[in-house]
C-alpha positions as CSV (number, residue, x, y, z in Angstrom):
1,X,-62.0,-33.7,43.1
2,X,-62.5,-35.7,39.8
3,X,-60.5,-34.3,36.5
4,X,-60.6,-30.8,37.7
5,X,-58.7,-28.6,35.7
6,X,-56.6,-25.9,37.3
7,X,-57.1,-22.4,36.4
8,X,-54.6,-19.7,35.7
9,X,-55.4,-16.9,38.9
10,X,-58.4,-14.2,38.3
11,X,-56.9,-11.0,37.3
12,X,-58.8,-7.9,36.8
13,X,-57.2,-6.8,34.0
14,X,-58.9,-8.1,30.7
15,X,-56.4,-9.7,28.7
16,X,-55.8,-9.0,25.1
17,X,-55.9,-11.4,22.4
18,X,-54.0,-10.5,19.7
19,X,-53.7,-13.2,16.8
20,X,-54.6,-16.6,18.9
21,X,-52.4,-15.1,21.0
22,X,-52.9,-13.8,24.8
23,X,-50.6,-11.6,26.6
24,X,-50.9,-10.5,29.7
25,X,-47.7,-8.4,31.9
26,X,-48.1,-9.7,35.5
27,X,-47.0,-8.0,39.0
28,X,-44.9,-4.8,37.5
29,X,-41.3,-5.8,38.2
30,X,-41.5,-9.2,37.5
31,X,-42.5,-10.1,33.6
32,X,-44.1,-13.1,31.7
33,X,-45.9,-14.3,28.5
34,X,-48.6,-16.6,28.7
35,X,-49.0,-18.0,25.3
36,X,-52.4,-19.9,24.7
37,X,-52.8,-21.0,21.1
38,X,-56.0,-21.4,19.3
39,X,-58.5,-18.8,19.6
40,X,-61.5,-17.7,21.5
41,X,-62.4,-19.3,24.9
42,X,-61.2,-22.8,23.7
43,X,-57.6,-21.8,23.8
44,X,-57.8,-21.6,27.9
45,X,-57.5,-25.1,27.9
46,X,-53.5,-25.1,26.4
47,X,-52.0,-22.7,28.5
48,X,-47.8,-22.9,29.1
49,X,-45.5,-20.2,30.1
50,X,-42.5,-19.2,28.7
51,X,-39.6,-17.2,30.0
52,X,-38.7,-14.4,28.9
53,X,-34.7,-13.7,28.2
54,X,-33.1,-11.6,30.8
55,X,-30.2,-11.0,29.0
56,X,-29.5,-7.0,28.3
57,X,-29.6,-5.9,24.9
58,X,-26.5,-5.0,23.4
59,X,-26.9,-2.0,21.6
60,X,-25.8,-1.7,18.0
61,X,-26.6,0.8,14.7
62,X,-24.5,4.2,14.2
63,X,-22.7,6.2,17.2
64,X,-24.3,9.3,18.5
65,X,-22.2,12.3,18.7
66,X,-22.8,12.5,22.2
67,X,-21.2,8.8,22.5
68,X,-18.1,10.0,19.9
69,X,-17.3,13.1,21.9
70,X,-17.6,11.9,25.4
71,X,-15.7,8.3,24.8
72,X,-13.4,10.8,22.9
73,X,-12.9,13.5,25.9
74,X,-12.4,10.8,28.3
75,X,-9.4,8.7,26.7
76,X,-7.8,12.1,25.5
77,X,-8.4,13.4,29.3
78,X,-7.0,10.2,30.8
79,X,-3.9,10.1,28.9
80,X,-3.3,13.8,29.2
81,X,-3.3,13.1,33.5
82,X,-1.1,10.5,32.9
83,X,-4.0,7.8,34.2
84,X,-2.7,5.3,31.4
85,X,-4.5,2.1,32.8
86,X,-7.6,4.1,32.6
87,X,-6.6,5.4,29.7
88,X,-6.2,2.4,27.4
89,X,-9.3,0.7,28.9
90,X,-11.4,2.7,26.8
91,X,-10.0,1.6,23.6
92,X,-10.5,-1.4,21.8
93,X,-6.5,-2.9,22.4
94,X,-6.2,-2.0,26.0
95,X,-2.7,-4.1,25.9
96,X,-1.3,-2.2,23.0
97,X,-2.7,0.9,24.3
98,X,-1.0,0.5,27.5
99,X,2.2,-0.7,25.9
100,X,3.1,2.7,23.9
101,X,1.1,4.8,26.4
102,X,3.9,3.9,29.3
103,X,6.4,4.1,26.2
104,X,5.9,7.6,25.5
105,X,6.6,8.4,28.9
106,X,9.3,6.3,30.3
107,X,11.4,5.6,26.7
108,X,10.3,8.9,24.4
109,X,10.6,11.1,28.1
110,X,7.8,13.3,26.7
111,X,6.2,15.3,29.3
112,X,3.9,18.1,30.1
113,X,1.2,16.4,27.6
114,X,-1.4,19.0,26.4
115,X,-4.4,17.5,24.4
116,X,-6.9,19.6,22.9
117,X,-9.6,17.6,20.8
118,X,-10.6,19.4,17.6
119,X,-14.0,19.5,16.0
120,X,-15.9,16.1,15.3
121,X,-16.6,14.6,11.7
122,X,-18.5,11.9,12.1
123,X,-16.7,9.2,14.3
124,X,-13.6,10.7,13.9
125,X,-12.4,13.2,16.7
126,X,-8.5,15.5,15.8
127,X,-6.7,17.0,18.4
128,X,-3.6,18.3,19.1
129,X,-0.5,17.7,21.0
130,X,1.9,20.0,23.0
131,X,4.4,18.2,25.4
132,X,8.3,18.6,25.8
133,X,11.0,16.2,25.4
134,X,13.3,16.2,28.2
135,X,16.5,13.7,28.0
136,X,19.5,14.4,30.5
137,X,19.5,18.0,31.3
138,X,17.9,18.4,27.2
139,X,14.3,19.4,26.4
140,X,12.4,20.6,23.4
141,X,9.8,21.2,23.0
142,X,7.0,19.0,20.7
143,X,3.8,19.7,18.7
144,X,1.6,17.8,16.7
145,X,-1.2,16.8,15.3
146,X,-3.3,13.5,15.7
147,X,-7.0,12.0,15.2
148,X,-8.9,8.9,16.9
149,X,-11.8,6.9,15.4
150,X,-14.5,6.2,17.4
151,X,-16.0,2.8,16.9
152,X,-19.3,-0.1,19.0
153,X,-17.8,-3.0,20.8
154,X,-19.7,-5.3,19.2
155,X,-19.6,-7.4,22.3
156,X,-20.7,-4.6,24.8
157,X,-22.1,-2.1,22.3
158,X,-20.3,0.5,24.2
159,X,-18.3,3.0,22.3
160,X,-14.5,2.5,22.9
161,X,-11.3,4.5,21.0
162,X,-10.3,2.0,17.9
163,X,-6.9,1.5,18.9
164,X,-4.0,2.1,16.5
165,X,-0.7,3.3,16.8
166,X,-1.0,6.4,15.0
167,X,-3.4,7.8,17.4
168,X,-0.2,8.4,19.8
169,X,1.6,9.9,16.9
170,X,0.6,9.9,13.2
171,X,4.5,8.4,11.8
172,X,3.5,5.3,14.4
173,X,2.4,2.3,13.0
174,X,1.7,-1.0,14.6
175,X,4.3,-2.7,16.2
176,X,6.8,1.1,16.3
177,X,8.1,2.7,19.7
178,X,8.8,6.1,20.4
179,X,11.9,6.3,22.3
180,X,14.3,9.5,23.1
181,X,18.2,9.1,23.6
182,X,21.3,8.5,21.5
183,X,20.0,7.9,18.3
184,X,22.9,4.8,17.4
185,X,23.3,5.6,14.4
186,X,24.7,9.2,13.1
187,X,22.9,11.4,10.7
188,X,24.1,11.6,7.0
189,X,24.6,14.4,4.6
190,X,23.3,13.1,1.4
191,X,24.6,14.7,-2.4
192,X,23.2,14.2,-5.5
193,X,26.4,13.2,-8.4
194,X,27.3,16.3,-9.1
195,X,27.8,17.5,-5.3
196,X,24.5,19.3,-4.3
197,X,23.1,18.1,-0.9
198,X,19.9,16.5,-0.9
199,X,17.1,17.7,1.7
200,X,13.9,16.8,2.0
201,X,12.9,20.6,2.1
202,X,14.5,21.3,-1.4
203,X,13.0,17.7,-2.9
204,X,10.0,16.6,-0.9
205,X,9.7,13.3,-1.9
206,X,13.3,12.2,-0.5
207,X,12.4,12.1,3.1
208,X,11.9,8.3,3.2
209,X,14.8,8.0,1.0
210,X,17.1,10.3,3.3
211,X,15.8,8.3,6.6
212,X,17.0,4.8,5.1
213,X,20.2,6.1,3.8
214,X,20.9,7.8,7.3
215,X,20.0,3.9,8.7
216,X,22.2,1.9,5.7
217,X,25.4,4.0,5.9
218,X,25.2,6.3,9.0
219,X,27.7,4.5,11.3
220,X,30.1,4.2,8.1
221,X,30.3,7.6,6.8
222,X,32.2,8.7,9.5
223,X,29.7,10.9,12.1
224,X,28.3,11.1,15.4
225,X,25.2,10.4,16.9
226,X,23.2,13.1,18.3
227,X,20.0,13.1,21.3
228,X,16.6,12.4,19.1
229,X,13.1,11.2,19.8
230,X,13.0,9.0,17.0
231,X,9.9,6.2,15.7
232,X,11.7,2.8,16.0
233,X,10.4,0.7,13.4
234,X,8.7,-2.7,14.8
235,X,8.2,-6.1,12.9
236,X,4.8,-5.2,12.3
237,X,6.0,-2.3,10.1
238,X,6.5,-5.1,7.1
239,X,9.3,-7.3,5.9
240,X,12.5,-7.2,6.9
241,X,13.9,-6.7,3.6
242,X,11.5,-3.5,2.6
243,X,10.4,-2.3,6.1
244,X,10.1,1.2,7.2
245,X,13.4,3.2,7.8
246,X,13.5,4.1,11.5
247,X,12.0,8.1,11.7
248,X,13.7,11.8,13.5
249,X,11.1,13.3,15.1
250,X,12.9,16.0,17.5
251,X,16.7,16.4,17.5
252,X,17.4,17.2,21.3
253,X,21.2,17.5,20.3
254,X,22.8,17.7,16.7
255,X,25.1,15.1,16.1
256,X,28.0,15.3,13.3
257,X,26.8,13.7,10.2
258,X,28.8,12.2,8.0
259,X,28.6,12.4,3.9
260,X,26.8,9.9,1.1
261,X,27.6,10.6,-2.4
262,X,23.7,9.3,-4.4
263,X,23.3,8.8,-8.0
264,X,20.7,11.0,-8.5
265,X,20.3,13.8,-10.9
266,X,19.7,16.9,-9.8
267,X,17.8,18.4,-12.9
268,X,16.2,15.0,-13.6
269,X,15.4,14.9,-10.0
270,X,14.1,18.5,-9.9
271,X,11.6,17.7,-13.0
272,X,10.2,14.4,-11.5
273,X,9.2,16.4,-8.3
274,X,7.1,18.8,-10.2
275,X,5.9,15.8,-12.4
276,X,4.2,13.7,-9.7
277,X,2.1,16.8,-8.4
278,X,0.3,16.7,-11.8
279,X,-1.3,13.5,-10.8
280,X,-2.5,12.5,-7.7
281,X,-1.1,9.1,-6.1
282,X,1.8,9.2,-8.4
283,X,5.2,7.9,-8.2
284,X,8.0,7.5,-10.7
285,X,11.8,6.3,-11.2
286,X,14.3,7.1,-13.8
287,X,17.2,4.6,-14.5
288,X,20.6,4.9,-16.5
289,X,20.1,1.2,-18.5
290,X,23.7,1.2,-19.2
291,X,24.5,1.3,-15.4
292,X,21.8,0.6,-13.5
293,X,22.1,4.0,-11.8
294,X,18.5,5.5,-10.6
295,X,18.6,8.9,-11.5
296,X,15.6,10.3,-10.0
297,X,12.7,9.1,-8.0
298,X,9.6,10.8,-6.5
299,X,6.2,10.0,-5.1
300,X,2.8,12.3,-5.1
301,X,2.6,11.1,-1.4
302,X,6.2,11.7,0.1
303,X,4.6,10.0,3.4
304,X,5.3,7.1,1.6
305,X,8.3,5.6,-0.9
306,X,5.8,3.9,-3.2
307,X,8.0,4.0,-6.1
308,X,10.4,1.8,-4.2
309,X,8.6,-0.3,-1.6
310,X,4.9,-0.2,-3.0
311,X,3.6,-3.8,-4.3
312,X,1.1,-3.6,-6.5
313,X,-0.3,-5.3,-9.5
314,X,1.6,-4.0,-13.0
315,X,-1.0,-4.6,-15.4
316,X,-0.2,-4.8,-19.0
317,X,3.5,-3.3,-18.4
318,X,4.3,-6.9,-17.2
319,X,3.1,-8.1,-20.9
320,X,7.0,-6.9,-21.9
321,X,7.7,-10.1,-19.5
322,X,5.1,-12.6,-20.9
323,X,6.0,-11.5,-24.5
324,X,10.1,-12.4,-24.0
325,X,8.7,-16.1,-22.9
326,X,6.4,-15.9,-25.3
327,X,9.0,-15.1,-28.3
328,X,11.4,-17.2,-26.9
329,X,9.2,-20.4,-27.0
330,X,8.1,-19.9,-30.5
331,X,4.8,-18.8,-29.4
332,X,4.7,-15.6,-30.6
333,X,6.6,-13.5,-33.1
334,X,5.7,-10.0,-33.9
335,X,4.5,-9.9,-37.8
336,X,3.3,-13.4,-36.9
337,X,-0.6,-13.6,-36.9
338,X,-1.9,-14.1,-33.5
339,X,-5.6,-14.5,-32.0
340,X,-7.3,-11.4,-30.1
341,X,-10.7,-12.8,-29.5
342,X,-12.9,-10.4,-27.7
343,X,-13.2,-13.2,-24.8
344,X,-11.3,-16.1,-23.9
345,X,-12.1,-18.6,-20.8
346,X,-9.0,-20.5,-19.5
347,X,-9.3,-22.2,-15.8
348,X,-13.1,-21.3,-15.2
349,X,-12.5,-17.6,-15.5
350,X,-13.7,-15.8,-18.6
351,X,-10.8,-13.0,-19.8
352,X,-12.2,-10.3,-22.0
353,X,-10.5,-6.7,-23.5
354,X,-10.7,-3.4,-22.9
355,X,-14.0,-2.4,-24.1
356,X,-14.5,-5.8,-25.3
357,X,-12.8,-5.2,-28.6
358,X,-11.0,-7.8,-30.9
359,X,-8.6,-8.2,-33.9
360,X,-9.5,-10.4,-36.6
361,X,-6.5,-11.9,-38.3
362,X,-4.2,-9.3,-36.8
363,X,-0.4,-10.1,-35.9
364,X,1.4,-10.4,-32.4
365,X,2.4,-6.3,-32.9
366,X,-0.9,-5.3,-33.5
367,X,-2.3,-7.1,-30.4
368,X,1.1,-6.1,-28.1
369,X,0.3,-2.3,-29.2
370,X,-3.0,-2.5,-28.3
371,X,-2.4,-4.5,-25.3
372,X,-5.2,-7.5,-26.4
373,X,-5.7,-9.1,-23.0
374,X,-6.8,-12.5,-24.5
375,X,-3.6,-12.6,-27.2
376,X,-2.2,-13.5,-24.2
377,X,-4.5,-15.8,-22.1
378,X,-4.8,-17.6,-24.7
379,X,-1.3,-19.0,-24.1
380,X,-1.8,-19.9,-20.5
381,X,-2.2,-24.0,-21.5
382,X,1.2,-24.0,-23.4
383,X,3.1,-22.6,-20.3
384,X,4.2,-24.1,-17.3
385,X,2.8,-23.0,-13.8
386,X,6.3,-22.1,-13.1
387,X,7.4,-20.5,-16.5
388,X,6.8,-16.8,-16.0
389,X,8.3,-16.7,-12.8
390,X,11.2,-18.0,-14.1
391,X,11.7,-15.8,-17.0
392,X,11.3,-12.9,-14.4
393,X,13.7,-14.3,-12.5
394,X,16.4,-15.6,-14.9
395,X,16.3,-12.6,-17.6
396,X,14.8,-10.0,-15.5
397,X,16.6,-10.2,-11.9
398,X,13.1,-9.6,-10.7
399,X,11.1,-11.8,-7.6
400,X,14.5,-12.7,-5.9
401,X,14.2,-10.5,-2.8
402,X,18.2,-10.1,-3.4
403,X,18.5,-6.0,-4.7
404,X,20.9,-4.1,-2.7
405,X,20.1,-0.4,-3.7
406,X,21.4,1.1,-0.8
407,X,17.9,2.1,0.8
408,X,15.0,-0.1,1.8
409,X,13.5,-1.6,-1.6
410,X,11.0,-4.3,-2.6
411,X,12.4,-6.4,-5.7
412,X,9.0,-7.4,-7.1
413,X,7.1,-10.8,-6.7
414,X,5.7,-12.9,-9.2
415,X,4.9,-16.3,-7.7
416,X,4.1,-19.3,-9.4
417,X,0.4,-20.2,-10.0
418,X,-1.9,-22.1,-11.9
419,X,-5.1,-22.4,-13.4
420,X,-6.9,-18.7,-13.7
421,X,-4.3,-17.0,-11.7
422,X,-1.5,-18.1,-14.2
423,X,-3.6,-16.5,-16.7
424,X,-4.0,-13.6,-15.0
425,X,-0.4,-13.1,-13.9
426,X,0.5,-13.0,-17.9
427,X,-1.2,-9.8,-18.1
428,X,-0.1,-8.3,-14.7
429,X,-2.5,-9.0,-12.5
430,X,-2.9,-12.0,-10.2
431,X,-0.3,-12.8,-8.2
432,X,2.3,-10.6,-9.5
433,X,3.7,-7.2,-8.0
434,X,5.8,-4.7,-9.2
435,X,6.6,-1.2,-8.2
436,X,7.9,1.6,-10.9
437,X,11.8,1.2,-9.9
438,X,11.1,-2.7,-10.8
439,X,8.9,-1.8,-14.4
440,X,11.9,0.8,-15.1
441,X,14.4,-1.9,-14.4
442,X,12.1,-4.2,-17.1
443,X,12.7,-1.2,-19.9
444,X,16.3,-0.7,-19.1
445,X,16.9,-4.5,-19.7
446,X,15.4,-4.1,-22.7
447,X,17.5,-1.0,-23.9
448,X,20.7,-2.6,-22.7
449,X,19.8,-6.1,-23.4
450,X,21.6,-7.3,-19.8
451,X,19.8,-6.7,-16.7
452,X,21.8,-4.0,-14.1
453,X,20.4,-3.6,-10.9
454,X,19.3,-0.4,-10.1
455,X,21.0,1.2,-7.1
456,X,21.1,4.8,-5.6
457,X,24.9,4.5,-4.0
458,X,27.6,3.0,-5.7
459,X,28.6,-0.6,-4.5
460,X,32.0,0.6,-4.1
461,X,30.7,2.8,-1.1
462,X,30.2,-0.2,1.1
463,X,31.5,-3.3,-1.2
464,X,28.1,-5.0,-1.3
465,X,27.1,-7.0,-3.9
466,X,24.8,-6.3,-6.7
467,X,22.1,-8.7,-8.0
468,X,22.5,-10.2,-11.1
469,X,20.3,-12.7,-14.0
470,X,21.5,-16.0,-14.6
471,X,21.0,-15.4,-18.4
472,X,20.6,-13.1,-20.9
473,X,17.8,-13.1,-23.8
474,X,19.2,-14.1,-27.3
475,X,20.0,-10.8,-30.2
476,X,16.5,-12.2,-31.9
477,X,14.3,-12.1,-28.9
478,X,15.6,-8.7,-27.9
479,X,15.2,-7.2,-31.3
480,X,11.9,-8.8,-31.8
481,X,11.3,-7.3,-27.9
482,X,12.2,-3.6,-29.1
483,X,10.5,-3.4,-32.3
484,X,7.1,-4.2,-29.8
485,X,7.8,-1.8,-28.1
486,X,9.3,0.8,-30.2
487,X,5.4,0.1,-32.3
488,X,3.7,0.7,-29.4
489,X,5.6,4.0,-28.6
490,X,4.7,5.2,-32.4
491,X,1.5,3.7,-33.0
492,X,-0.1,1.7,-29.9
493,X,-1.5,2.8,-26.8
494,X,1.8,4.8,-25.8
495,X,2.1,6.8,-29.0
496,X,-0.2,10.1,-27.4
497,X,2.6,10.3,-24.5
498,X,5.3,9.6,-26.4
499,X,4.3,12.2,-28.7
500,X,7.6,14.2,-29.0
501,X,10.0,11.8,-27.3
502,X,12.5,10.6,-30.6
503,X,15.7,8.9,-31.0
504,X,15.8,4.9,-29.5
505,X,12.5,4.6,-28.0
506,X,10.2,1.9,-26.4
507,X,6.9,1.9,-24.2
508,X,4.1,-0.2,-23.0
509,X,1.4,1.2,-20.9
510,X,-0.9,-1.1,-18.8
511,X,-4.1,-0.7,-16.2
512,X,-4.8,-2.6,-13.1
513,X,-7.8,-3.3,-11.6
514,X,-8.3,-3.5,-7.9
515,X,-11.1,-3.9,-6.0
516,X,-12.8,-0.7,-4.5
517,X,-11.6,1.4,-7.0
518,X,-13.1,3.0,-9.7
519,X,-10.6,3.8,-11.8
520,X,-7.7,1.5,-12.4
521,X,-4.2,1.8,-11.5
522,X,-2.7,3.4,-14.8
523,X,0.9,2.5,-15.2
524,X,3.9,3.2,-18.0
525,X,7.1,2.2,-18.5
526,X,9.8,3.0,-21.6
527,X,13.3,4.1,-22.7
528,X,15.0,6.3,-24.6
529,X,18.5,6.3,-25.2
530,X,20.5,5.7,-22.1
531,X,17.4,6.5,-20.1
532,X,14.8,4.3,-18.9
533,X,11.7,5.2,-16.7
534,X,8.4,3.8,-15.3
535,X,5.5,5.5,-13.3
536,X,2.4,4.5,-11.8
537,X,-0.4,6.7,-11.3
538,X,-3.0,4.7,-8.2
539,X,-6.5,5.1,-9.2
540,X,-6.1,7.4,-12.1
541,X,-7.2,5.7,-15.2
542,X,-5.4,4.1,-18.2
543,X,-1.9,4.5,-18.0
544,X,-1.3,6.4,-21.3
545,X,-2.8,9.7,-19.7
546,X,-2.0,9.3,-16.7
547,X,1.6,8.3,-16.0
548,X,2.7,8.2,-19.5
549,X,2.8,11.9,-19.4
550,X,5.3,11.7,-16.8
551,X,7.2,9.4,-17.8
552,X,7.8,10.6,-21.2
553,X,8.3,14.5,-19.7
554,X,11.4,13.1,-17.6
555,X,12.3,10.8,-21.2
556,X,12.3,14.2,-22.9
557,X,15.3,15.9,-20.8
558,X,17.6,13.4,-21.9
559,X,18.8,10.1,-23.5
């Protein structure tokens, strides 16, 4: 036979040569690629086969609305027949699906589940809930309304339910139960000082507040529990110290609530409810600096108690903190002259201004007023990693995780750092959080001189114990402290709000960037007289027009 070469088999179809390349789709069912390289006849003589993949291609890109409305249908018509395992397979957490699922029949006794899906937009499908509540011979009945997300396995490509815990109910979050029966702890009648009760119809933005004083002092004030279906906060629902106050959701039977006497002010209370619903995502808290009594608080979103529990970057309000280390090291005084470069690079990060601006051979004042970012960077390499945090701790009470203010509250943080982020955490950003009842607390330790901790029921209620500094500032640093601020309320960025606002003032507004936003947080904090108050307005712009109005409206009723 000699060197013969073998052949690949006749075939009547002519192949095509595409590129040096031959391809030819053999026998229907089954499929190959014959690759020859070269070109022309010559390539015949370099012939190898290569299989193809038979693995199925996942599909991928943007859901159909067929895909979004039947995956939708299907979950919504599984749970409503009460086929949980089948339910909670087509979501992307079929263990947490199946958890609450079987939860909201055997521990929340809900029953009689009507769902009726609403209209799509985009991959996100509403619907609606009727069911009854049925607990020992009790029922009511229950209506609601929810929405699922549609999303791709990526491993599968098939469309599944994104799983959370608010598609069962939208007050769940992960890691909460539903559950129906003696509630455990009695519901509360709360008053304002002077004897008015406090509902969350009458001031919207107390309904967190009213929840986690009904948790705090329900089993002491002296009533009964009644038959709800509540939302019982889980671990996932954050820290133990400012977590979610378990939630009422149907009262089955009324149980006798017992009485809580609140600091708030009912005029001051009143005002700050019609102030947040000038700006959206707004939250603010008024303190008495002599006491430490909050006066009023309220939140744009009433869902949640941002002016509390929120935790979020102060911006140039925390600059009232920097400046009392500052002062008291000798490092800055305010007719001292002081360096506002337009830029200034500490730790591999470059710092620059607002607007890039600078102040040639201005003072400490004139750079505090006008909140020069890089007056204060520039001090980063004289400081310790750990000296800010200790100055908010020590003077301040602040980043202790110790307040007891009688409802669930988060205390600030302001960690110790180095390098960039120690530089950034002089001017409020970094690693340092704040909220407005902790900003507030900042100005009323500046009016008073002694830091108070805030709290909304007296410590003689339940003889807990207040948090306190481990020192005070000395009469120079605080006076040098309130003639900053009381510049900045006349002449700085704070002097348009404060327009109108006389008598012992003080301000400092501040911005914070955060990532997705356009606009930054604006925030504002100040005092007048016996009153001290801070706001934060989330993605609204500079704080001088955006909370500093409302701020200095709620300033203006007293003092």
């Amino acid at each position: 036979m000699g060197n013969r070469r073998r052949v690949a088999e006749r075939r009547k179809t002519r192949p095509a040569v595409i590129g040096g390349m031959i391809a030819v789709v053999v026998g229907g069912a089954g499929f190959g690629v014959y690759a020859l390289y070269g070109s022309g006849a010559a390539a015949d003589d370099r012939t190898q086969t290569v299989a193809e993949d038979h693995k199925p291609k996942v599909k991928t890109g943007p859901l159909s609305a067929t895909e979004v409305t039947s995956t939708a249908t299907a979950f919504l018509t599984s749970w409503q027949q009460g086929k949980v395992t089948t339910a909670a397979a087509a979501t992307s957490d079929a263990k947490a699906a199946t958890a609450l699922l079987t939860g909201y029949t055997k521990d929340a006794h809900i029953t009689g589940v009507t769902l009726t899906p609403g209209t799509r937009t985009g991959d996100k499908v509403p619907f609606s809930v009727k069911a009854t509540v049925s607990y020992k011979g009790l029922t009511k009945p229950l209506a609601y309304g929810s929405s699922l997300t549609v999303v791709r396995n990526t491993g599968t490509g098939k469309p599944q339910v994104g799983w959370t815990a608010a598609v069962v109910h939208p007050d769940l979050k992960d890691g909460d139960t539903l559950v129906t029966g003696e509630s455990g702890t009695p519901p509360v009648k709360a008053f304002d000082r002077d004897g008015g009760e406090l509902t969350a119809a009458k001031y919207p933005s107390l309904g967190t507040v009213l929840d986690g004083l009904r948790e705090k002092y329900g089993k002491k004030a002296g009533g009964k529990a009644g038959i709800e279906l509540r939302v019982i906060r889980g671990k996932a629902s954050g820290s133990a110290k400012a977590k979610d106050s378990d939630k009422t959701l149907v009262e089955l039977s009324k149980g006798t609530p017992g009485t809580v006497k609140t600091t708030l002010n009912p005029t001051l209370q009143a005002a700050a409810e019609r102030q947040v619903k000038t700006q959206a995502r707004s939250s603010v808290v008024v303190l008495r600096p002599s006491t430490g009594e909050i006066l009023a608080v309220a939140n744009a979103n009433p869902g949640f108690n941002t002016a509390f529990q929120g935790s979020l970057a102060p911006g140039s309000t925390m600059k009232v903190v920097t400046s009392s280390l500052l002062i008291e090291k000798d490092l800055a005084s305010p007719d001292k002259a002081h360096p506002c470069p337009k830029y200034f690079t500490y730790g591999g990060w470059k710092f620059q201004n607002d607007d890039k601006f600078e102040i040639k051979g201005g003072t400490f004042k004139a750079s505090f007023a006008r909140s020069c970012n890089t007056a204060f960077i520039s001090q980063a390499g004289k400081l310790d990693n750990d000296s800010l945090t200790k100055q908010a701790q020590q003077v301040f009470g602040l980043s202790m995780d110790n307040w007891a203010i009688g409802v669930p509250s988060f205390d600030g943080s302001v960690p110790v750092q180095s390098a960039a982020q120690k530089a950034a955490s002089l001017i409020g950003q970094g690693g340092v959080r704040m909220n407005p009842l902790n900003m507030a607390s900042v100005s009323a330790t500046i009016e008073s001189g002694t830091f108070k901790q805030p709290y909304l029921v007296s410590p003689t209620v339940d003889g807990r114990t207040l948090a306190t500094a481990s020192r005070t500032m000395s009469a120079g640093t605080l006076a040098q402290l309130r003639e900053l601020m009381a510049y900045t309320a006349g002449y700085g960025t704070a002097a348009e709000a404060m327009s109108g606002v006389y008598g012992n003032v003080g301000a400092k507004t501040g911005s914070a960037e955060v990532d997705g936003q356009k606009k930054p947080n604006g925030w504002f904090t100040a005092y007048r007289g016996d009153l001290a108050a801070a706001g934060v307005a989330q993605a609204g712009g500079h704080g001088g027009d955006t909370a500093g109005p409302i701020v200095a409206a709620l300033l203006k009723m007293g003092g």
